[in-house]
N, C-alpha and C positions, 0 to 999 in steps of 0.2 A: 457278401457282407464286406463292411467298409473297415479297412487297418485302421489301427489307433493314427497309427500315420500319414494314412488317407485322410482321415478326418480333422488333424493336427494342420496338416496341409492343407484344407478347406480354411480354418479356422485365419490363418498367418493370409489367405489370398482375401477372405473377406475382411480382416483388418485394412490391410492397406487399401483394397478397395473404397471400405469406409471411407479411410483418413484421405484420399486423394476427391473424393466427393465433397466431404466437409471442406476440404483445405479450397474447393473451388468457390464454394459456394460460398466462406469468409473471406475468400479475397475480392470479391464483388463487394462486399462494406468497407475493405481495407484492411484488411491482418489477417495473417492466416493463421494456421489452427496451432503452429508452432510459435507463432508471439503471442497468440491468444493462452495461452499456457502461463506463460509469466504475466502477464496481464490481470487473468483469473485468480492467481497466486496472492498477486499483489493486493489483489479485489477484497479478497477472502481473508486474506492473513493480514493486513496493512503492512506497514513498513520494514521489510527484510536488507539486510546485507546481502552483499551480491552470494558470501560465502551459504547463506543459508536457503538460498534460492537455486543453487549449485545441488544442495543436499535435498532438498525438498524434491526437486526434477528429475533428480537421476543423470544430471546432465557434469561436464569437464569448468573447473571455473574459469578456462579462457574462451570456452562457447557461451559462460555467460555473461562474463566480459563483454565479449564482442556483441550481444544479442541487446545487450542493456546502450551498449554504445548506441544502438542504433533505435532502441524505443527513445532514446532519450534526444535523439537528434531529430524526429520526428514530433517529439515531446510531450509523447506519451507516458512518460516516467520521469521524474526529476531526483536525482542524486543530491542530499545533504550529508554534512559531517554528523557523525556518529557522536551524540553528547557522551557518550561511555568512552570512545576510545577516538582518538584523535586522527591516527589513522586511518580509518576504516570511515566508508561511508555507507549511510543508507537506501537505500532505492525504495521510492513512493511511486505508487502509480498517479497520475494527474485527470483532470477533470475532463480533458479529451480523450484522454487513455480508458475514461470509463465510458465515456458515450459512443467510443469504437468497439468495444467489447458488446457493451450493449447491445451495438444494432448487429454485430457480427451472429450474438449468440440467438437473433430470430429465424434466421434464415438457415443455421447450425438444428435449433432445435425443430423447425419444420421439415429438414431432410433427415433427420433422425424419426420422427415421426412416420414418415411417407418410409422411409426402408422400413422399421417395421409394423407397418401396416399388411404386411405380407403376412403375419403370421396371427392366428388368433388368440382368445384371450389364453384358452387353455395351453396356446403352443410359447406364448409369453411365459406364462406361469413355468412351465416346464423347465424353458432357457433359463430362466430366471435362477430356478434350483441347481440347475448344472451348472452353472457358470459360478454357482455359491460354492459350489462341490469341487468344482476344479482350483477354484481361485484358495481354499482351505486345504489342499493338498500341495497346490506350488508354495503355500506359505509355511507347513509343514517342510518340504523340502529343501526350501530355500535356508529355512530353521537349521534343521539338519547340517545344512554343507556348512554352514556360519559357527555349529559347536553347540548348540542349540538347540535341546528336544531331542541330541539322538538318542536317546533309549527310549524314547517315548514314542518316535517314528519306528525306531529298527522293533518293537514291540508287536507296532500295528502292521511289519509288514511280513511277521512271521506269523502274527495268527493267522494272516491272510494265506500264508502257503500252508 
């Protein structure tokens, strides 16, 4: 039988797996899955400051400094002043920026499809619950470490012993 850690370990090699398959197959449209992020962002949300695109990603704001310098010198994204605050500017995504996402996210959602095609409906269904199961425990612990729900986690983890 397989360790949590075994199977933690399968989890982190099939990500990056993933991500190194997707990132190939969007760079044959032209962006890969890491400009396609702020792209999608921008898609979804419209107009962000770079600082709220920083916070949204999980990302450092001189990576998205530097990420935005370069959708936007490709010009995929165009930077206006900020009507709230003078300093600060906006970041738009533009009308090539959505027609690259576009085509990127066909050939993104066809190899998402084709990986799981391996498993059937009932093993989808399955993953589906586990991944609901895990992702509602990292968020619990995550909780936890932040000040957040601890007696509400330390509760569940002593009924559990």
């Amino acid at each position: 039988m397989k360790t949590t850690i075994d199977i933690s370990q399968g989890m982190f090699k099939l990500y990056h797996q993933v991500s190194r398959l997707l990132n190939e197959c969007m760079m044959d449209e032209g962006v890969s899955l890491a400009r396609s992020k702020f792209l999608l962002l921008l898609d979804c949300q419209g107009p962000l400051r770079s600082t709220d695109i920083a916070s949204a990603l999980g990302f450092a704001p001189r990576t998205v400094t530097e990420a935005i310098d370069g959708l936007e010198r490709d010009k995929l994204v165009v930077r206006e002043p900020d009507p709230k605050d003078r300093r600060a500017k906006i970041v738009s995504i533009t009308a090539m920026g959505r027609t690259v996402i576009n085509a990127a996210q066909q050939p993104q959602h066809k190899t998402i499809e084709a990986i799981f095609s391996a498993l059937d409906d009932n093993q989808k269904a399955q993953l589906g619950e586990i991944l609901t199961c895990l992702s509602r425990r990292t968020e619990e612990l995550q909780r936890a470490r932040n000040g957040n729900g601890m007696a509400e986690t330390a509760g569940r983890q002593h009924a559990a012993e």
